[in-house]
C-alpha positions as CSV (number, residue, x, y, z in Angstrom):
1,X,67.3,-31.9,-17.5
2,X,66.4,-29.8,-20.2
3,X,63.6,-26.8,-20.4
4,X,61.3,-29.1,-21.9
5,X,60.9,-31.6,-19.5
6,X,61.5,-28.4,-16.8
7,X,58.2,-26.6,-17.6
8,X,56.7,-30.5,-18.5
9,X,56.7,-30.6,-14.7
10,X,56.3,-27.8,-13.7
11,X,52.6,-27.6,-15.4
12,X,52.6,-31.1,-14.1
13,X,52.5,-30.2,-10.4
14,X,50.3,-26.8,-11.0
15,X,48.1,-29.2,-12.6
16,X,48.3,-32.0,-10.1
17,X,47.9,-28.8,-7.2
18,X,44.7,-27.8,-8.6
19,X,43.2,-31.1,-9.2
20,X,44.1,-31.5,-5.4
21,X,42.1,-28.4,-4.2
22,X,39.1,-29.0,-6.5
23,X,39.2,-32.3,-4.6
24,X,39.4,-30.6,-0.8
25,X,36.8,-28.4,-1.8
26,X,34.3,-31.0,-3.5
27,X,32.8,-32.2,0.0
28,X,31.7,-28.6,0.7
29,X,29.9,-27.6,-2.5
30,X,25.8,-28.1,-3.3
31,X,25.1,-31.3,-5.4
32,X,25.0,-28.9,-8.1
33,X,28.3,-27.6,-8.0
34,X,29.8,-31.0,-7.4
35,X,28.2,-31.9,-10.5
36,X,30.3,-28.8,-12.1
37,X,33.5,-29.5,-10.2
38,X,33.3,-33.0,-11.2
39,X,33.2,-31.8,-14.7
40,X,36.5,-29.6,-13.9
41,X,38.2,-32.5,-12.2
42,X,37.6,-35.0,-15.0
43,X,39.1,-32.2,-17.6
44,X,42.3,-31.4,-15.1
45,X,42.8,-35.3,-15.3
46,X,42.7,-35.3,-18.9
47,X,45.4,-32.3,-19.1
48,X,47.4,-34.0,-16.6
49,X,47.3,-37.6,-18.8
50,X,48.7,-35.3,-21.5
51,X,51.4,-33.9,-20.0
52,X,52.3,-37.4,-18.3
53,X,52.2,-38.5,-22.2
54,X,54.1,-35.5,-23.3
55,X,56.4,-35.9,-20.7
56,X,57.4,-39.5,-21.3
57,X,57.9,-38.7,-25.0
58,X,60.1,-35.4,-23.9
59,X,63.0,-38.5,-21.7
């Protein structure tokens, strides 16, 4: 495996690792700051897509 696809995944499971806290956290915010992590989820899906995309193209 080359350092491409190495630090493809590697951002890939830091990514996937937030996304998953954001989510554990979400049930104890106020409605406000679900609204805002919402917003912050919806954005660490759309980096994750990216690397997914980036890391299809890199095999």
């Amino acid at each position: 495996m080359n350092s491409d696809v190495s630090k493809l995944l590697h951002d890939l499971r830091s990514k996937c690792s937030s996304l998953k806290s954001a989510a554990e956290l979400f049930k104890d915010c106020s409605a406000a700051e679900r609204k805002e992590m919402l917003a912050l989820m919806n954005a660490a899906a759309g980096e994750i897509t990216k690397t997914l995309e980036a890391l299809t193209k890199a095999l």
